[in-house]
C-alpha positions in Angstrom: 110.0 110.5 92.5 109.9 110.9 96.3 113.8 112.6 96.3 112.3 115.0 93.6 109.7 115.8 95.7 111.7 116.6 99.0 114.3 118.5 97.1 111.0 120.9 95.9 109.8 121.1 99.0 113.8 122.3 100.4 114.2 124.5 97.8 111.1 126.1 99.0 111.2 125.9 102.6 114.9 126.2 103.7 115.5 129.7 102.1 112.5 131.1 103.8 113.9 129.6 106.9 117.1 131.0 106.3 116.0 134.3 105.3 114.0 134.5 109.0 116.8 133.7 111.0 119.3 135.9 109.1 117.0 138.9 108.8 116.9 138.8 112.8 120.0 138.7 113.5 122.1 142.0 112.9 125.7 142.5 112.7 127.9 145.0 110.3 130.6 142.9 109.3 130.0 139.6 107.5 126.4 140.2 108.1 125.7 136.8 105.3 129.1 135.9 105.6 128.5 133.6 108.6 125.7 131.6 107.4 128.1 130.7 103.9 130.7 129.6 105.8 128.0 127.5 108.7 126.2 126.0 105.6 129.6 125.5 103.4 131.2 122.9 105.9 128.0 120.9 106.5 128.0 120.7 102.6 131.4 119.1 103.0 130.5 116.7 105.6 127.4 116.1 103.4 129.8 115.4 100.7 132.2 113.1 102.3 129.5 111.2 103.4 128.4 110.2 100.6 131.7 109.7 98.9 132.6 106.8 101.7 129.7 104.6 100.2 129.4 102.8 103.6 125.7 101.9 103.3 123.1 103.7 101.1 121.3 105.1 104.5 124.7 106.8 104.7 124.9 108.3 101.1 121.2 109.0 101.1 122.0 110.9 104.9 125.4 112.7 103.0 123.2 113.9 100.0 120.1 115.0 101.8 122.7 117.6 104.2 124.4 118.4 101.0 121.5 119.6 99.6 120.1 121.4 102.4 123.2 123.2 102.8 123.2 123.9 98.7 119.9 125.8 99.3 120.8 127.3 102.3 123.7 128.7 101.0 122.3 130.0 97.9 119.8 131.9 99.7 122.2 134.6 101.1 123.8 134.6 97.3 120.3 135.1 95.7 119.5 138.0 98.0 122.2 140.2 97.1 
């Protein structure tokens, strides 16, 4: 119940987060382009994380980036 809650609350807050910071920021070139590629490699680490099954503070640490990164990086998707 408590990991359905947190993923509402980061599908809500990390796009508007995201959003903030991108929309300050100008560039020409690759103007969302940077934030995909930022957000895709902490995914992967997020990812990897989880996969090595050390502990379950580790996978719960590996799936909590990878889903932060997952909204992040839908963010600059959605607003196109």
């Amino acid at each position: 119940m408590t990991g359905l809650v947190l993923d509402g609350l980061a599908g809500i807050a990390v796009p508007l987060l995201v959003e903030m910071v991108d929309d300050r920021w100008t560039q020409r070139v690759g103007h969302r382009l940077r934030f995909v590629l930022l957000v895709a490699s902490v995914a992967v680490v997020g990812l990897l994380l989880a996969a090595l099954d050390v502990s379950p503070a580790v996978i719960i640490v590996g799936a909590g980036l990878y889903f932060l990164a997952h909204f992040a990086v839908l963010t600059p998707y959605e607003a196109l």
